[in-house]
C-alpha positions, 0 to 999 in steps of 0.5 A: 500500500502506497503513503496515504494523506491524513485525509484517508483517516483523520475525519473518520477519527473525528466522527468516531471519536478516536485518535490517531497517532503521531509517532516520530521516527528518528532511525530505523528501529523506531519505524520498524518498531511503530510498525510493529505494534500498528500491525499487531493493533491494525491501527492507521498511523502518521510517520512523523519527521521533523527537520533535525530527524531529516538531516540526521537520516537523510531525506532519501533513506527516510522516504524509503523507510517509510514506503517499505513500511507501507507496503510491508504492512498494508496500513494507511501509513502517512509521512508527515513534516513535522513542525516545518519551517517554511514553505521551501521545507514543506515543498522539497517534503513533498517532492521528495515523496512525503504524503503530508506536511506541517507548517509552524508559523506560530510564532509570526503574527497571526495575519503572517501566519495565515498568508504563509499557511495558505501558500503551503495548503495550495501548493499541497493540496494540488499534489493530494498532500495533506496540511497540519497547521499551529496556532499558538505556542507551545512550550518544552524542546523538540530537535531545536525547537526550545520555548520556556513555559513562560513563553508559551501562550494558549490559543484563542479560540475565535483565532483558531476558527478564524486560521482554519477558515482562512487557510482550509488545512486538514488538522489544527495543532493548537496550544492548549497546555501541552509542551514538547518534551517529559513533563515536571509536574500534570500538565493543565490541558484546556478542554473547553478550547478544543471544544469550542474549536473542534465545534466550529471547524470540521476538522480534527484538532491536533494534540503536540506533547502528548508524551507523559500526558495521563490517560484521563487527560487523553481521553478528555482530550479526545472526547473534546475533539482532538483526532491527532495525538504526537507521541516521540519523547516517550520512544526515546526514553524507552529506547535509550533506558532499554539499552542502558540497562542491557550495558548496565549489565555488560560492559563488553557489549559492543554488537549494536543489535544486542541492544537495539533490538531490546529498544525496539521491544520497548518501543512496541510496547510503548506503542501499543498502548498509545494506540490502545489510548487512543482507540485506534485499534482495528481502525486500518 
């Protein structure tokens, strides 16, 4: 099966009240591993990419990782730009054989960002690629990407309407309490903004942070009108505990697969629960 748009499953999460994952590959075994458990949960899910993953795995090797995973699997598999910078990132994206795509310009005014996004949203959408866009900002770090909680600000609803009108994109990342990254404390997510959004847009709203958010919250989220949860931090430390632990163990390790392949365990299993959270099983 061939990369997919967003578009082949997330208005069917919003209709049916379930999410889709957002699991960020940053080698091989994160793909194999989040392919793994999609299949054994036949679940659809969003490969996402960001610019740094991009520049460590090459544009090329991620395209092909992907595709062989589509096709390996039979799943609606979509390859998404995650948080990208402009639209000449966007475009080569999609060149390059990417099915979907986010442009970030939150952090210009919201006018700017309108005007920004509906050039990537009409280059897009006349290939067939889906578009994710963001309104507000949200804290923590993410590849390069650092905003202090400080910093970060909550969306305004009637701007969120606004954006989607102007722009048409397929899904709206909007801050509503979330940040990138682990987090010190309980996140406080605002339900009645992604409400009040999710009832004036016919699209899904998007959830970025979603590592270490508590199930209930999730769920909340999800009833609330969120359709497309972003999950990396949490891989990454399973990963990286998975193979501390076989090293704590034995220092004479030195064959990478004795201990990529307990990672990639750790990893399916991470998965697995995400997408059984996020009611997305059985959904492919």
């Amino acid at each position: 099966m061939p990369l997919v748009s967003m578009n082949e499953f997330l208005p069917k999460a919003k209709a049916n009240k379930f999410a889709v994952g957002q699991f960020n590959m940053n080698n091989l075994e994160f793909a194999q591993a989040i392919m793994e458990a999609a299949m054994e949960e036949k679940s659809p899910f969003i490969f996402g990419v960001s610019e740094g993953a991009l520049k460590y795995m090459g544009m090329e090797y991620t395209v092909a990782i992907a595709e062989a995973a589509a096709k390996k699997s039979g799943l609606p598999i979509a390859l998404h730009l995650d948080h990208g910078s402009s639209f000449e990132v966007a475009m080569k994206c999609i060149r390059a054989g990417f099915s979907s795509v986010m442009f970030d310009g939150s952090h210009y005014t919201l006018e700017e960002n309108i005007r920004l996004t509906k050039e990537v949203v009409k280059a897009a959408h006349a290939m067939g690629v889906s578009v994710e866009g963001e309104l507000g900002t949200i804290g923590g770090v993410e590849d390069d990407i650092s905003l202090d909680e400080e910093h970060a600000s909550l969306a305004k609803p009637e701007e969120a309407i606004r954006f989607y009108e102007e722009t048409g994109v397929d899904c709206l990342a909007i801050a509503v309490g979330t940040a990138h990254g682990m987090y010190k404390g309980e996140p406080k997510i605002h339900y009645d903004i992604i409400e009040q959004v999710a009832k004036a847009v016919p699209v899904p709203i998007v959830l970025h942070g979603g590592s270490g958010v508590p199930d209930e919250a999730i769920r909340l989220s999800i009833a609330a009108g969120v359709g497309k949860i972003n999950v990396n931090t949490e891989n990454q430390v399973a990963c990286t505990e998975a193979i501390r632990e076989v090293l704590a163990k034995d220092a004479n390790v030195y064959d990478p697969r004795k201990y990529l392949t307990p990672a990639r365990k750790a990893m399916v299993e991470v998965v697995k629960s995400k997408i059984r959270l996020f009611g997305s099983s059985n959904q492919a």
